[in-house]
N, C-alpha and C positions, 0 to 999 in steps of 0.2 A: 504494500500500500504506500509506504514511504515515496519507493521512486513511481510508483505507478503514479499518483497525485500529478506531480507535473503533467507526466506525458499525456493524461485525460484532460489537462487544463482546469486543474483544482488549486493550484500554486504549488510550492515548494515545502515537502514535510522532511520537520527535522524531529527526531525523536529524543527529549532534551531529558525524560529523566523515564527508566524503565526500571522497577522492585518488584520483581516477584513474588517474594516472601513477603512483600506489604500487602499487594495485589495494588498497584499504584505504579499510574507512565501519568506523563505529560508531553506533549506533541504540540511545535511551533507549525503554523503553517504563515508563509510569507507569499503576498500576492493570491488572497484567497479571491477567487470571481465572484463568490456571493456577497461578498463584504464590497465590491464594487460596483456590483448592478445594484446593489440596493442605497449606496450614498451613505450620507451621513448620518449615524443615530445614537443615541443615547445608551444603547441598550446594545449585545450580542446580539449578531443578526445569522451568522453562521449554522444553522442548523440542520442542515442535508449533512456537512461534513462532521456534523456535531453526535447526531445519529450515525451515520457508519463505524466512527470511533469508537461508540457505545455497542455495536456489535462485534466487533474488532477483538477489543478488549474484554468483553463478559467471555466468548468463546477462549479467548487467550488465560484469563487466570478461573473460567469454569464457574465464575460466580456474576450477576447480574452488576453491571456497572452502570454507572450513569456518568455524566461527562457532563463535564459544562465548560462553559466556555468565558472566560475567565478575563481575556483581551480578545478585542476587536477590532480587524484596521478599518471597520467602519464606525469607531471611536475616537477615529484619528490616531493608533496605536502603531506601531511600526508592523505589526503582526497581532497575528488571532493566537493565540493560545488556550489550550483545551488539557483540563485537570480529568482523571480521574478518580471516580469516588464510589466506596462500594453502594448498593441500592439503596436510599435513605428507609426508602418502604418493607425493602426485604431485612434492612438492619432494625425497624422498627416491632415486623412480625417476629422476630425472632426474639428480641430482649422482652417483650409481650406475654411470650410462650406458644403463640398462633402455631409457629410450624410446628414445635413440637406435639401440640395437640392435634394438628393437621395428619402429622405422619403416624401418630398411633392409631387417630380414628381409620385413616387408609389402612391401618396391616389388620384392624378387628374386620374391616369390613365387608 
């Protein structure tokens, strides 16, 4: 995906921090085209690339990631940068006890 980006005309991705063991990357991209058809805005506008990330990475460390997107060079940022973060929802069901109740109810079932 890194060098695919460019050659699709997504901009330039650089993989600036990858942890395993954290389950945690962060991905620079420079020259993003959504950041530039859409102008200037207040807010993260990158969200196609924001979402594949988010697929990228759940597949990569096996657990639901979410991404966000952190810098925008439709911010006027020099670059879009995109955090990863495990699932706030699946980190919520969990400390809950949801899943755990979830996966007992599925094995009586």
């Amino acid at each position: 995906m890194l060098e695919m980006g460019g050659q699709i005309g997504w901009g330039k991705f650089i993989l600036e921090r990858f942890e395993p063991a954290a389950k945690g990357a962060s991905v620079i991209v420079f020259h993003s085209p959504f950041a530039t058809a859409y102008g200037p805005s207040s807010k993260p506008v990158c969200h196609f690339i924001r979402g594949v990330l988010g697929g990228i990475f759940t597949g990569i460390f096996r657990e639901e990631q979410t991404i966000e997107e952190t810098h925008c060079a439709a911010q006027a940022c020099p670059f879009c940068l995109f955090e990863t973060h495990l699932s706030l929802h699946l980190v919520a069901m969990t400390e809950s006890g949801l899943v755990t109740d979830w996966l007992h109810s599925m094995k009586k079932g």
